[in-house]
N, C-alpha and C positions, 0 to 999 in steps of 0.2 A: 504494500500500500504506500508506503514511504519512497516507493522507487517509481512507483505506475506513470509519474506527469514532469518528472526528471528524468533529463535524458545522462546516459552512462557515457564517460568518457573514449576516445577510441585506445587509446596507452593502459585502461585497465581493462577494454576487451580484449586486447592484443598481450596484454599480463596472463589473462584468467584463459588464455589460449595453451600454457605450459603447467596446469594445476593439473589435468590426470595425467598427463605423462610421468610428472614429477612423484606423486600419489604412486603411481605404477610402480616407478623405481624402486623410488623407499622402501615398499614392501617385497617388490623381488628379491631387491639385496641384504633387506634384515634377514628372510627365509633362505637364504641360499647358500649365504657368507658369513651369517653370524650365531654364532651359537647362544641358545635363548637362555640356557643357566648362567653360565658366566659371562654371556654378553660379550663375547671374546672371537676373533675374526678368525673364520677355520676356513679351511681347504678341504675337509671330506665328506663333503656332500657331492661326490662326482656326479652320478647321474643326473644333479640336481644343473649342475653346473653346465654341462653339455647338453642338457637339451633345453637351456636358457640362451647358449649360442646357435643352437637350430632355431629357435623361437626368433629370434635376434635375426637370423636369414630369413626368413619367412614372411617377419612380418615387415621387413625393408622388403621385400621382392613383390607380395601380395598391396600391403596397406589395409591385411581385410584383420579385425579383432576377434572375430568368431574363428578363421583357419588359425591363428595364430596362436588362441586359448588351446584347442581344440589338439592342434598337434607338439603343443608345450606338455598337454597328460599322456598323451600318449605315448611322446618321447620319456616324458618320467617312468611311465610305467613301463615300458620297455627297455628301458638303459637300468631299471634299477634289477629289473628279471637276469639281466646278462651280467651286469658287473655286480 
């Protein structure tokens, strides 16, 4: 209601254009790179790891967020079957 007959700046459209990417991040790398007990930056989450660099291709080659979910589980769940 506060915002309905004020118009929004174009510097904080163009701001609030990097909140879910950034949102995105955050959470991939706390789950991927940091270990939730001691809060401490690990390396043995492999499978985790590598199919966040296939996600990473996918979603640069696509632009689609559903393939890109999509085949980020299934990489998990297949890289973590093998290694």
């Amino acid at each position: 209601m506060l915002f309905t007959k004020r118009e929004i700046p174009e510097w904080f459209n163009e701001w609030m254009k990097f909140v879910p990417v950034s949102l995105f991040t955050a959470l991939v790398v706390k789950d991927v790179f940091i270990d939730s007990k001691s809060y401490q930056l690990m390396f043995t989450q492999v499978p985790e790891m590598l199919a966040a660099v296939i996600v990473i291709i996918i979603a640069y080659r696509t632009r689609s967020m559903a393939i890109s979910v999509i085949t980020g589980l299934i990489g998990v769940f297949l890289l973590s079957m093998v290694i």
